[in-house]
C-alpha positions as CSV (number, residue, x, y, z in Angstrom):
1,X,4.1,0.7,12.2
2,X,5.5,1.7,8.4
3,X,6.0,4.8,6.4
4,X,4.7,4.2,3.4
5,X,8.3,4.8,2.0
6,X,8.9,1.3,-0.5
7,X,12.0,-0.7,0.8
8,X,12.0,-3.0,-2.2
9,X,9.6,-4.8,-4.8
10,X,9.0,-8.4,-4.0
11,X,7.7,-11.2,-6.6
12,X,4.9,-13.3,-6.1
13,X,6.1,-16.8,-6.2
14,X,3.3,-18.6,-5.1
15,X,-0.4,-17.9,-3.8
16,X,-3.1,-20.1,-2.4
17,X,-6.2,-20.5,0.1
18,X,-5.1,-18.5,2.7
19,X,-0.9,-18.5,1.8
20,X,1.1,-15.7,0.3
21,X,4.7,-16.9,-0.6
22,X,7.0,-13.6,-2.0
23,X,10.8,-13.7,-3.7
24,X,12.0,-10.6,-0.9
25,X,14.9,-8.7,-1.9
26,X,16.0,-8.2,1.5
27,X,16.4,-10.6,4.6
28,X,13.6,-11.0,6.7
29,X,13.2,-12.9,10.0
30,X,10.1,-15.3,10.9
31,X,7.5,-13.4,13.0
32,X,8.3,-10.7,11.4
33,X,5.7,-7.4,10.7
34,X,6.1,-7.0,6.5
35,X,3.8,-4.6,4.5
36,X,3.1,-6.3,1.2
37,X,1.3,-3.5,-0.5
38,X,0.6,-1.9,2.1
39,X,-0.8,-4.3,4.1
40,X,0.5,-5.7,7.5
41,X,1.6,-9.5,7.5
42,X,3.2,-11.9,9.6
43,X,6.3,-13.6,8.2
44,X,5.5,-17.1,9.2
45,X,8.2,-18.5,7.6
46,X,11.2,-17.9,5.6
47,X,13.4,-20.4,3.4
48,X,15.9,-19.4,0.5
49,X,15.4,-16.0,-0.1
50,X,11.2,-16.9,0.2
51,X,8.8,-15.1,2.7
52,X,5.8,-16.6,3.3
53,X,2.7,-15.7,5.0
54,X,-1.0,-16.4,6.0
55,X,-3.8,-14.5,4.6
56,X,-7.1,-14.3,6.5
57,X,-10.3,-14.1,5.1
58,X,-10.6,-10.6,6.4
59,X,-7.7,-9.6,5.1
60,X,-8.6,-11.1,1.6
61,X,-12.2,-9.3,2.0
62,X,-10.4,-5.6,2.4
63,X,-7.4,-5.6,0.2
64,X,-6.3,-6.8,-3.6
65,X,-4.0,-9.2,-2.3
66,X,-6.5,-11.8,-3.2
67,X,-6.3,-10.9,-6.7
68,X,-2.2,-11.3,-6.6
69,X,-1.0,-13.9,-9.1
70,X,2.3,-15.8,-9.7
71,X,4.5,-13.3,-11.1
72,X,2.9,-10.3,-9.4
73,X,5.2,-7.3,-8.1
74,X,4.2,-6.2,-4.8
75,X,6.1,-3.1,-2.3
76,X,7.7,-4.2,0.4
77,X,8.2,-2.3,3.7
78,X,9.9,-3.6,6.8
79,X,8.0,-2.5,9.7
80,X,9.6,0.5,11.6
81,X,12.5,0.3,14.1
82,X,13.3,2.5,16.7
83,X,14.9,5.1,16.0
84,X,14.3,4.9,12.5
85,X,14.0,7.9,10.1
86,X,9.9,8.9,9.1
87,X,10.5,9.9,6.0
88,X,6.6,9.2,4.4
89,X,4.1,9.2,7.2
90,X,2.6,6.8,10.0
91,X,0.9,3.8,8.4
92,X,-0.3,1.1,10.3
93,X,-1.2,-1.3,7.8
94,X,-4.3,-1.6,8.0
95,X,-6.1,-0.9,4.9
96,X,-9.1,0.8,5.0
97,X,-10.3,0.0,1.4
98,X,-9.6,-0.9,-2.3
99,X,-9.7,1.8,-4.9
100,X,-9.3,1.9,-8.7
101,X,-6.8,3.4,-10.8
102,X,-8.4,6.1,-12.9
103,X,-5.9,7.9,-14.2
104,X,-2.0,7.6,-15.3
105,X,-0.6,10.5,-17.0
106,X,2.9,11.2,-17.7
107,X,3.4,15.0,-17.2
108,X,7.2,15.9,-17.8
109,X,9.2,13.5,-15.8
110,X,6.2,12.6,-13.3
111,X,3.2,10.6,-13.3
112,X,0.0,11.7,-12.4
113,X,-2.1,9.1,-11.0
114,X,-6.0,9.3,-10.1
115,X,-7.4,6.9,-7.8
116,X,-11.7,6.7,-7.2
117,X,-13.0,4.8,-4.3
118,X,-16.1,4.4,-2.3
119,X,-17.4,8.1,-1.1
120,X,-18.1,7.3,2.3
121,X,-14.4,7.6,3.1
122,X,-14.4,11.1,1.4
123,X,-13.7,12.5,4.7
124,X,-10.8,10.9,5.5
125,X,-8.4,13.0,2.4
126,X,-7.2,16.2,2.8
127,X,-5.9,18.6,-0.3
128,X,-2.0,18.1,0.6
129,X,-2.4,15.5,3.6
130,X,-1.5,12.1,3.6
131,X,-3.1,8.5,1.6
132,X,-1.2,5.6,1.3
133,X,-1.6,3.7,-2.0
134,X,-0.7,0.0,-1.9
135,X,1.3,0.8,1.2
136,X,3.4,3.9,-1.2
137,X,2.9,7.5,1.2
138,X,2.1,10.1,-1.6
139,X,0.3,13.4,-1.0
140,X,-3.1,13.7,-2.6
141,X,-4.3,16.6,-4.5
142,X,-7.5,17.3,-6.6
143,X,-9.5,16.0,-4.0
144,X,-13.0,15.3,-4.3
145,X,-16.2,13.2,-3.0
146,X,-14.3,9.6,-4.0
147,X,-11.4,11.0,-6.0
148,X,-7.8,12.1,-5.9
149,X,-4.7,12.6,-7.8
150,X,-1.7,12.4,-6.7
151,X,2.2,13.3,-8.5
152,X,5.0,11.0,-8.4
153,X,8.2,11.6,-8.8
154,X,10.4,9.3,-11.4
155,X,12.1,8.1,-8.4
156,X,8.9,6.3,-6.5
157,X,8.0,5.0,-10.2
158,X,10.9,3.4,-10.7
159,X,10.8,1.9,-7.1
160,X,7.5,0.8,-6.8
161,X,4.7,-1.5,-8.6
162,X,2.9,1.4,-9.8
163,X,4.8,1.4,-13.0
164,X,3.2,-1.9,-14.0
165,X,-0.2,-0.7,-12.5
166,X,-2.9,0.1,-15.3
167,X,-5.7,2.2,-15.3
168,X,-9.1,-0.4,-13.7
169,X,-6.2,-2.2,-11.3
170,X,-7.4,-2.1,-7.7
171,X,-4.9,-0.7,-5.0
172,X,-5.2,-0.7,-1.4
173,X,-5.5,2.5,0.0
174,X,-4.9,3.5,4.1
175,X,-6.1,6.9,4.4
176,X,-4.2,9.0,7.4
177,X,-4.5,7.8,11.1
178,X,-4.8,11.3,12.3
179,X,-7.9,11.8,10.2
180,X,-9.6,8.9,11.1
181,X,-9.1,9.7,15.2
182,X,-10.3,13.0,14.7
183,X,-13.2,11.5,12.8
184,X,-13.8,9.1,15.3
185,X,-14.1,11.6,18.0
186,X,-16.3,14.0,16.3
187,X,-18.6,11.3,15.7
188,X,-19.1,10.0,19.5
């Protein structure tokens, strides 16, 4: 379990069939739960500052982490502890699609950034609810049938990937637990 709040930027190192190796700026253990863009993965190993993990063909099917190359920049997020604070919201890690960049407009000291994807998860965002954007928690607004925007704040920009993001890059997005239960339920 994560919160979508970014711990640190990690640097793709190396990436092959089915192998994800990341430069972490924090210590990490083997067998450890790390979201790498928002995405859950097992550290499988770990030498000299290096995290590397497996990738399954599922995982490369439903998120961009296929499409990382040596050099990339990718959020990090240590999974949850107890007792730790939930500053974002609950993310699982488990992305439920890829969307597009649309949009990236500065606007004072934020950026305003518009993300499309595929309308049959439409009813998944709320106006002011919860979407997590390669793993970030932000709060969408302008919502509409396979759009939203959302504002952030020079801090999350700084912090994140997003400020080497451009507008046609694909992002993972994980749309909020809650919604999809409830959707879930309605539906049986």
């Amino acid at each position: 379990m994560f919160t979508g709040i970014v711990r640190g930027l990690g640097r793709v190192t190396r990436c092959g069939p089915g192998t994800l190796v990341l430069a972490c700026p924090f210590d990490v253990a083997e067998g450890a739960s790390l979201a790498v863009n928002g995405v859950c993965l097992t550290v499988r190993e770990v030498h000299a500052g290096e995290a590397i993990m497996d990738l399954s063909q599922e995982t490369l099917t439903r998120t961009n982490l296929g499409t990382l190359r040596p050099g990339d920049f990718v959020n990090l997020e240590p999974a949850l502890r107890s007792g730790d604070e939930l500053g974002g919201h609950l993310v699982l890690g488990h992305v439920d699609t890829v969307g597009k960049i649309v949009l990236l407009e500065r606007r004072g000291e934020d950026v305003i950034v518009g993300v499309s994807f595929d309308p049959k998860f439409a009813e998944l965002v709320a106006d002011k609810g919860s979407v997590a954007v390669d793993g970030i928690s932000l709060t969408p607004f302008c919502v509409s049938q396979g759009a939203f925007r959302c504002a952030v704040i020079p801090y999350t920009w700084q912090h994140t990937n997003l400020r080497y993001r451009r507008v046609g890059d694909r992002v993972n997005l994980e749309f909020d637990v809650l919604a999809k239960y409830v959707c879930n339920w309605r539906e049986r």
